[in-house]
N, C-alpha and C positions, 0 to 999 in steps of 0.2 A: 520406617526407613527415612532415609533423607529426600526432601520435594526437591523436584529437578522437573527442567524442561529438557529438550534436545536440539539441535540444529538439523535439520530433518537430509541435508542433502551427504549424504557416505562418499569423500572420496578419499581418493589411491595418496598416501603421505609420501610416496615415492613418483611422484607425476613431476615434470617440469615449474609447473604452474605452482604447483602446493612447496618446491624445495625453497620457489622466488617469494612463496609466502603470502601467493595470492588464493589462498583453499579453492574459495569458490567460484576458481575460474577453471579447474581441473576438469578435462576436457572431457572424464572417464564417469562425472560425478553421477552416482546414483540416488535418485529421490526415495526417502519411506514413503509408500504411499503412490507412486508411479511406477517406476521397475524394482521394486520389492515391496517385498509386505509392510501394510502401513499399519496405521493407528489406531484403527476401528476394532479395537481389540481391550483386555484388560492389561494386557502386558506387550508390550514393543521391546522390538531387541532397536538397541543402536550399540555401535564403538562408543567406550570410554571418552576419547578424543572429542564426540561431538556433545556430550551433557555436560549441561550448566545447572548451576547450582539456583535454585528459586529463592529471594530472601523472604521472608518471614512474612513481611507487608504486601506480598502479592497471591491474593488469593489463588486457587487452581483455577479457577474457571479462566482467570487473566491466561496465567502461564498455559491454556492450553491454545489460545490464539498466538502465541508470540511469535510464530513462524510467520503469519502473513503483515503482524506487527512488522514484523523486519523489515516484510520485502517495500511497505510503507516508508518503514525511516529508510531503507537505505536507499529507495527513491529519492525522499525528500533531501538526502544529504550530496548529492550531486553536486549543487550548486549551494552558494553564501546566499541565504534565504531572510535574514536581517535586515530590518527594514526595507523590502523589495515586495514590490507587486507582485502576486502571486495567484494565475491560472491553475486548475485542478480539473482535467474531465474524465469523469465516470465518479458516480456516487455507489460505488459497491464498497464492501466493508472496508477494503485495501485504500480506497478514493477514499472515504471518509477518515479514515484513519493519515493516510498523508494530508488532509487540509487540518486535521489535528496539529500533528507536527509543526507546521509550516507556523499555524499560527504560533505556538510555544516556542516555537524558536525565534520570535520576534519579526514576520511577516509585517508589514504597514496592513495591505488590505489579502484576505483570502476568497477568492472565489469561485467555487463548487458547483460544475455545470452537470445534467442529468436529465432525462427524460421520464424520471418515474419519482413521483409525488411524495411516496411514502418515505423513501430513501431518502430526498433530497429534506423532509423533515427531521429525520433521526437525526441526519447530520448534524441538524443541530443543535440537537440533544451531548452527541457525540465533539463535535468542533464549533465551540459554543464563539461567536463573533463572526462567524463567516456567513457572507452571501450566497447564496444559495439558489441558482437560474434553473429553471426546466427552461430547454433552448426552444419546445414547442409553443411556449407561451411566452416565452419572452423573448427579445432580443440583445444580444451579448453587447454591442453596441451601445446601445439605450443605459443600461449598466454600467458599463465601463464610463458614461458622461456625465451617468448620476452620484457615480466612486468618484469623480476627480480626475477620471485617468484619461490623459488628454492625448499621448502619443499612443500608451499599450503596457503588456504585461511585460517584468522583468523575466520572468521563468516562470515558464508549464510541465505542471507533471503530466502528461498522459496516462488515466490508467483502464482507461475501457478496453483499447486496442480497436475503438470504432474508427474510419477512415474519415465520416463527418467532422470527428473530436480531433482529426490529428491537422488538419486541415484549419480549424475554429484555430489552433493551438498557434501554428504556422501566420497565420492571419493577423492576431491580435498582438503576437509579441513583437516586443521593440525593436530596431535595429540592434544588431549583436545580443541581443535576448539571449537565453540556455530552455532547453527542452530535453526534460527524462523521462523517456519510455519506459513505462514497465508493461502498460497491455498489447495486449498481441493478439495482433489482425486473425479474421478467422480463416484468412482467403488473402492472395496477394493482391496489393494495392496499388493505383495510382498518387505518386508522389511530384509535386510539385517542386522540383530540386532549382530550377531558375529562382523561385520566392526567396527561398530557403540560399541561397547561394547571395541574391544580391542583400539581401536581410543580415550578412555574415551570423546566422544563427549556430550555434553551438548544441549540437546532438549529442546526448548518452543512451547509448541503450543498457537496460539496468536486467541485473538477473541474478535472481536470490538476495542473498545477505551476505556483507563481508563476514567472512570468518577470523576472527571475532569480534571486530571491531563493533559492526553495527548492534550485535546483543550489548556490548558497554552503554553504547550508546542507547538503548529503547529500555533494560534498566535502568538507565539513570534518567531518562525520562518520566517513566512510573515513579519514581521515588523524587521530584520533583514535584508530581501534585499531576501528570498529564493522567486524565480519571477516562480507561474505555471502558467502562462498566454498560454505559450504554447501549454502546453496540450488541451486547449480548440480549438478543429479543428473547431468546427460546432456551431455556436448558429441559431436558426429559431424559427420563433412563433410554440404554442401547437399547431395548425390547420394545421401543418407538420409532425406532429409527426413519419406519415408512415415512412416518409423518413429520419425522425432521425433513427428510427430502422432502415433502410435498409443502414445509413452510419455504423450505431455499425456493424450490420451482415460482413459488406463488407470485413475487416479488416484493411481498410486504413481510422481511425480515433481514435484520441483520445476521450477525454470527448465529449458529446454530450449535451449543453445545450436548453432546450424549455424555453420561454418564454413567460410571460401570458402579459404583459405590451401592451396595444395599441397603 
């Protein structure tokens, strides 16, 4: 049959949001994989509405990350990231995958803050020219003096959702800087909104993928030459699964794909 991906979040084509043309900001949307049945399966049901067509040149294993692919680009397309300093904290696959971006999209400098070793090597496997800080062992400062960077960062992606990183984030960016959230706190937080006010900083909070935009966009990225092959540490059949979960637990692994193929 024909290779296809899906846009994983089902909403109502009769909502407010989705008649203005914004999908995925419909208020009703349902996740595969959170409130229905997801993809750990050999067959997933979605609407017609949400599958795209995979072209030729992308392998499945690609096509089967391209949901967090998105929520990557469509972080990273917030802001004109072109020749611009560019902060990134949390090196999880979604982190790595936006200082990929950033760079491809003509970034001057990328730099990818994280506290775990393993990750913050892949990266570079992954988003090949970017700097790469564990903030335990180094200082973001010290960095930032050694880049050139004399006032601070044009734009932060946040994508841990740690309060340290959102704070680093607020810190280091420039007067009128931009800052797009995609991680999410585990726990409410203290915000520094005087910083952030006198800094006239520019806040997005970002959720999911435009529907459709951002898939145009992260295929025509892959077919560009942007290669996450790396990211992918682990493929084993679903009859592993334990042990997919016990490499995500571990911290030394990227994507984690199962496979249902005999």
């Amino acid at each position: 049959g024909q290779r296809v991906s899906a846009e994983g979040h089902v909403i109502d084509l009769n909502s407010e949001a989705a008649r203005a043309g914004h999908f995925h900001l419909d208020p009703d949307t349902r996740g595969i994989g959170v409130n229905r049945q997801g993809a750990f399966a050999e067959y997933v049901v979605a609407p017609a509405f949400n599958v795209i067509e995979l072209p030729d040149d992308v392998p499945y294993e690609i096509g089967s990350i391209l949901d967090p692919f998105g929520n990557a680009v469509h972080t990273a397309q917030q802001f004109d990231l072109l020749g611009e300093d560019v902060l990134v904290t949390g090196a999880g696959p979604i982190g790595m995958m936006a200082a990929a971006v950033a760079r491809h999209a003509g970034a001057r400098t990328v730099v990818l803050t994280d506290i775990n070793d393993f990750r913050l090597e892949l990266a570079q496997k992954v988003a090949p020219g970017v700097r790469t800080v564990n903030t335990t062992k180094e200082d973001l400062r010290d960095v930032m003096h050694e880049l050139g960077l004399k006032v601070g960062f044009d734009v932060a992606l946040e994508m841990s959702g740690s309060p340290v990183a959102f704070k680093q984030c607020v810190d280091t960016l420039i007067m009128g800087g931009g800052m797009a959230l995609l991680g999410i706190p585990s726990k409410p937080m203290e915000t520094d909104w005087g910083a952030i006010i006198l800094k006239a900083l520019t806040i997005k909070g970002v959720y999911g993928r435009e529907m459709f935009t951002t898939w145009r966009k992260m295929l025509g990225l892959l077919k560009a030459g942007l290669d996450l092959t790396p990211l992918i540490t682990h493929q084993m059949s679903y009859q592993d699964f334990e042990a997919g979960f016990e490499a995500m637990k571990s911290g030394k692994s990227g994507k984690v794909v199962l496979n249902w193929a005999d």
